[in-house]
N, C-alpha and C positions, 0 to 999 in steps of 0.2 A: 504494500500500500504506500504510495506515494505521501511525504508527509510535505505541508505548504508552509512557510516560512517565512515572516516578515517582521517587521519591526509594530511594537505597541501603535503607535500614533497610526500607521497602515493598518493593524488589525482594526483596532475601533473606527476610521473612515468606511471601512469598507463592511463589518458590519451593521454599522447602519443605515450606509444606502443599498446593500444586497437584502437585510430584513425588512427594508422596505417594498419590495417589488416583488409582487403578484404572479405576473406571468412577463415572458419575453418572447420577443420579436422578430425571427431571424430569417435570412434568407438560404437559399438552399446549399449554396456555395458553403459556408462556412457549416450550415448540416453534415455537408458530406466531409471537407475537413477536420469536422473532430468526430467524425461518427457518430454523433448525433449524442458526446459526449459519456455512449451507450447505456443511454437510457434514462440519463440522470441528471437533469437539468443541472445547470453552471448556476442560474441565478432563479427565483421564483419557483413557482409549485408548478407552472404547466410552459409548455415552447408550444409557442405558433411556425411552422415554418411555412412561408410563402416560398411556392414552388409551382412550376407547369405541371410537374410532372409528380406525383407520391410516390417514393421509392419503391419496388415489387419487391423486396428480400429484405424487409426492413425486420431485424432479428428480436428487438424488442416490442410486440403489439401491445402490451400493454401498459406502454411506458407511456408519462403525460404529457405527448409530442400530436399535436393536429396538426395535418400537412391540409394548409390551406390554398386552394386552386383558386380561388375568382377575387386573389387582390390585396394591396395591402391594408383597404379602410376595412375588408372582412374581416383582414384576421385583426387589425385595431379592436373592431367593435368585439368580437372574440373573445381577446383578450381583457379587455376589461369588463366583461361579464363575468370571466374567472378573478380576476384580479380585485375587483369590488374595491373595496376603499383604499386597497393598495396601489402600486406604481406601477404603471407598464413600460418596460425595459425595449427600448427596439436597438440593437446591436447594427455600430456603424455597417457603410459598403450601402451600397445600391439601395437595399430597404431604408438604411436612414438617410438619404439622397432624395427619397421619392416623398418621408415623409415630411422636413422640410422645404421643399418645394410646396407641399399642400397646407404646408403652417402648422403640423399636428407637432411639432416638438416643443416643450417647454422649458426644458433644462439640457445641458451638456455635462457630460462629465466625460473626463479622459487621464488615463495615468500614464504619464511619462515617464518613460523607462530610457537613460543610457545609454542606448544599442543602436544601429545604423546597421540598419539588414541589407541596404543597397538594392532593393526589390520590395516590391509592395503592391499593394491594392489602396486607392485614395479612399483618406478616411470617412468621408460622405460620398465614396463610388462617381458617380457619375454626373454629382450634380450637378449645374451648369445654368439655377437659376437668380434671382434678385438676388445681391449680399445681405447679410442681417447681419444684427449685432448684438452681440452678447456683451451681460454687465461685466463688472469686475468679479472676478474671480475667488471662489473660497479656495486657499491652500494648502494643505495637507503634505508637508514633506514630510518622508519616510526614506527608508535604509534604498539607496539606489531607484529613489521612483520618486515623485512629484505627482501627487492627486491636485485636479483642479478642476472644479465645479462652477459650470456658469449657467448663470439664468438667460434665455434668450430676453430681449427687448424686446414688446409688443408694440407695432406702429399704431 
């Protein structure tokens, strides 16, 4: 069993924006990248995954993974029926690309890590519409990472 390791000031940021959050939001790409993390969601009680296609050999059925075909305001509203007064988590790349673009985001968070992988996927995928702007930022330095939490700006 893999054990996870970080410094106090990271463990308490991160749980309590992870106990905060109900259900998450992913695209299929990063499904198929961690396997569907097999079986056992990273964050929240249930994964939405927007996908064309539902995978045919998916080895966990009844793990609390719904592969949503018709879109990302489906699995939005999805999600927050399971999520209920909790947060809905949409994991950057193309799905959170799509959901700013339609203004559904309200906060950012992202942890900066050290590293220069020299390859990548842009952090909001493909987006390519209006800029926004996000407040000032809550900080969180921790042992080789930087958490930073922004509120987007509402025009």
């Amino acid at each position: 069993m893999a054990v996870f390791r970080t410094s106090q000031a990271s463990a308490d940021y991160l749980r309590a924006a992870w106990s905060a959050i109900g259900a998450d939001v992913i695209g299929r790409r990063l499904f198929d990248l961690t396997n569907g993390w097999n079986g056992r969601p990273a964050v929240g009680d249930h994964v939405f995954v927007v996908t064309h296609r539902p995978p045919a050999d998916w080895p966990f059925p009844d793990a609390p993974f719904t592969f949503v075909t018709d879109g990302l305001h489906s699995a939005l509203a999805q999600a927050q029926a399971v999520a209920g007064d909790r947060d809905v988590s949409i994991t950057p790349g193309n799905i959170a690309g799509q959901a700013f673009r339609a203004g559904l985001i309200d906060e950012v968070r992202i942890d900066l890590v050290p590293v220069v992988l020299g390859a990548g996927v842009r952090f909001f995928g493909d987006y390519a519409g209006s800029p926004f702007l996000l407040d000032d930022p809550q900080v969180v330095q921790g042992d080789r990472v930087t958490h930073l939490h922004y509120r987007v700006r509402k025009s």
